[in-house]
N, C-alpha and C positions, 0 to 999 in steps of 0.2 A: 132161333139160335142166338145165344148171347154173345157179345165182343168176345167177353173171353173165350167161349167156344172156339168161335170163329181164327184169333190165332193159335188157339193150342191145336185145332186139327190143321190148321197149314202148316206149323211147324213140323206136326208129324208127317203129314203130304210131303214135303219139300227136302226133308230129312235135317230140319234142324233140332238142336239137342233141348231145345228150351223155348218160349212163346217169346219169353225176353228179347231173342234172336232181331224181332223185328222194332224194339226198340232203337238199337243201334243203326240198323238198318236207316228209320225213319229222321233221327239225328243227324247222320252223316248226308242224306239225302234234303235237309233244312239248311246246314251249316257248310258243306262241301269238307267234310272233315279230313279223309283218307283219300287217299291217293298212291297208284301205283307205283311200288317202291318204296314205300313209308316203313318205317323202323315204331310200332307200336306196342305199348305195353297194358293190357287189360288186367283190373287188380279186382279182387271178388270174381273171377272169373269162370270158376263152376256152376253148373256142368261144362260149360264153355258154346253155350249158342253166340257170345260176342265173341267169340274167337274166330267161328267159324265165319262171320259176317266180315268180322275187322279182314283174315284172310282173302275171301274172294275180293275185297273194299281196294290191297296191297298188291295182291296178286305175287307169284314166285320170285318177282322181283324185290318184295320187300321182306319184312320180320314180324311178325307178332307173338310176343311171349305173355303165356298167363299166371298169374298169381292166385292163392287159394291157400284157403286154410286145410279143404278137404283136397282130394286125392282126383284129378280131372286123368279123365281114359285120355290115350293116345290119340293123335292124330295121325293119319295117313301124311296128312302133309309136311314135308319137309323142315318148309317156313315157316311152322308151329312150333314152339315148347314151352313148356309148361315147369312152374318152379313150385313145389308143396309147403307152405308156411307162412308165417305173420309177419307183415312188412313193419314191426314194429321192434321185430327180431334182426340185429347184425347179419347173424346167419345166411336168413333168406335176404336180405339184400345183398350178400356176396354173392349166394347165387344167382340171384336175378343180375346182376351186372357180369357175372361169368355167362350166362344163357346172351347176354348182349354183344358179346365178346368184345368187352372194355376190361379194363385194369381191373380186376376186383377186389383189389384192398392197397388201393393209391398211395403212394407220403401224402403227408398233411403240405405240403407245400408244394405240391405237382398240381400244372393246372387241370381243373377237372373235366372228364369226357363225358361230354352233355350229345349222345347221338340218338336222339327221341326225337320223335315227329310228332305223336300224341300218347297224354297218360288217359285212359278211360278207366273209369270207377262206376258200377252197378251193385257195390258194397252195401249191407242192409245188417241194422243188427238185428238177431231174434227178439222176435217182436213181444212186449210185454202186455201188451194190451191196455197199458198207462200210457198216454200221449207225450205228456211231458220226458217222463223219462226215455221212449222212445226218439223222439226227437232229438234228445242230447245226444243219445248213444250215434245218431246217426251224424251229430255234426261231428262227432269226434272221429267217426269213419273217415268223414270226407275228409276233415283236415291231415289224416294219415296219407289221402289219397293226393290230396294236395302237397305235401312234404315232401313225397316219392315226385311228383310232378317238379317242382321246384330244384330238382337233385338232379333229374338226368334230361329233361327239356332242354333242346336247341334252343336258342335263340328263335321266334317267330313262332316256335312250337303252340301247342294244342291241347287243350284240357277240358275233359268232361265228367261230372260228376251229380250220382246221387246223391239227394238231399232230401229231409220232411218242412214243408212249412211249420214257423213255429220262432220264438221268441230268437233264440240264437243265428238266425237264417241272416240277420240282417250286414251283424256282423264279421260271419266270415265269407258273404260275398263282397263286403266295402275291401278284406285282407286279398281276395283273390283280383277284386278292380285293379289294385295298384302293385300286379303283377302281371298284369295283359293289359293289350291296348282293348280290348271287343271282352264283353261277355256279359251274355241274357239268359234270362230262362226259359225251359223249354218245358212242352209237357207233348210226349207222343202220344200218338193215335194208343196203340199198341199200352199203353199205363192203364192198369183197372181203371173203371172212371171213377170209385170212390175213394181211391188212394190220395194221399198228399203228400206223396213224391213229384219232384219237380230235377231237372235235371238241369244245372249252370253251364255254358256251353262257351269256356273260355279260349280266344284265340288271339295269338302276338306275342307272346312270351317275351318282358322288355328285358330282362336282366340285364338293367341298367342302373348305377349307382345315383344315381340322380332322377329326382322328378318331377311333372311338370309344375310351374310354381318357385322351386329352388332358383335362390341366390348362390351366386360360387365365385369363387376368383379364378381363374382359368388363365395360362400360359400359351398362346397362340404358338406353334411349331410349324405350321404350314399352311398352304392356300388350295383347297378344293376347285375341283375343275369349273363350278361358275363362279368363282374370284373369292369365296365364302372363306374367312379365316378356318384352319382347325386347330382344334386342341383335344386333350387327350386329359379322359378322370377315369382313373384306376381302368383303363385302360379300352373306355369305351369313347365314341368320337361325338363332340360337337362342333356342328356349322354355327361361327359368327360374322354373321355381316357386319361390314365396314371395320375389320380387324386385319393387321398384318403380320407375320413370323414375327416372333420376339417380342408384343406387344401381352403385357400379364393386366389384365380386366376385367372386372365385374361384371357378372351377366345374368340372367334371370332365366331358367328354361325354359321354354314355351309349346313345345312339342318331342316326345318321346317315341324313336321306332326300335323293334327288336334289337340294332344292329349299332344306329346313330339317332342322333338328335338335332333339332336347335334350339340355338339360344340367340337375345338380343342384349346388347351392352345397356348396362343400367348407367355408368360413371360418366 
């Protein structure tokens, strides 16, 4: 019996809707991705066997809504819903952030509601049997799937995504580096073995206006609990040593976390 045998009749054994099913499975089980109570968003997500995975991964405590161009069956489960159209459309990202139950069509000057835990993407485009072109189409998936990730991702959040090896590979994982603190590539059991799909497996979501390396002048306004100056850029926090309130300084960042940073004084 071939691999592939092998998960499409467990899938149908176990009652999942897809063999893919045990991709995410196998991801989450490398990475420690999901976690009960997780607010998750699955994009490609027909027929919906990551749905069903990311669900049991959350459990009733959490959300997972999916996205699709095609039409995904219901779910019995509550903590499932499912949004029908192209995340490249206005539209369907009102409703996907109405299925979130956030703002769905905010002021431009309201801060924005980032309540995602992880974006996952199994997007694939119809396959042309050209390599080349195949692969573009596929980075231009993922960069949609990363767009969406960048938009409703916490702070610390989680991102995973399909990809083909291939010329463009290199440079939109250096664009997803320097928007996580972690991200490697992964290849599951569960992937054809002649495929060349490979799945980025990003986590730390720094959205942070600074990064590591950057020069800044910084306003010190307060003292952190082990004596560390802090200051405040657009409205995310770094630790400076050997700085006081009131003290405006050069500094160079040297380490970036979802939430804070540091830096040392360069003047």
């Amino acid at each position: 019996m071939s691999r592939k045998d092998d998960f499409y009749n467990r899938a149908k054994q176990e009652g999942y809707r897809a063999r893919s099913a045990y991709k995410l499975r196998q991801i989450d089980d490398e990475a420690d991705l999901l976690s009960p109570g997780d607010t998750v968003v699955d994009l490609g997500a027909a027929p919906g066997g990551w749905l069903q995975i990311a669900a049991e991964a959350v459990t009733e405590a959490g959300t997972v809504v999916g996205v699709d161009l095609r039409d995904i069956d219901e779910f019995d489960h509550p903590h499932v819903r499912t949004v029908q159209g192209d995340m490249t459309d206005e539209r369907t990202r009102y409703y996907l952030r109405k299925a979130l139950g956030v703002d769905p069509d905010p002021d431009d000057d309201a801060e924005p509601e980032r309540p995602i835990d992880a974006v996952v993407s199994d997007m694939a485009p119809d396959m042309t049997g050209e390599y080349e072109l195949d692969h573009a189409r596929s980075i231009h998936l993922a960069r949609q799937a990363f767009d969406t990730a960048l938009e409703l991702l916490r702070p610390g959040g989680s991102f995973v995504v399909k990809v083909f090896d291939g010329q463009d590979l290199a440079d939109f994982r250096a664009d997803v580096d320097r928007e996580f603190r972690y991200v490697r590539a992964y290849t599951p059991e569960a992937s054809r073995k002649r495929s060349s799909e490979r799945y980025l497996i990003a986590r730390g979501r720094t959205d942070a206006p600074v990064a590591e390396g950057d020069e800044v002048e910084v306003e010190v306004t307060g003292t952190g609990d082990e004596g560390d100056g802090v200051a405040d850029v657009e409205g995310y926090t770094l630790f400076v040593p050997d700085a006081e309130p009131g003290d405006t300084v050069e500094v160079v960042v040297d380490d970036v976390k979802p939430r804070f940073g540091f830096a040392e004084r360069v003047d």
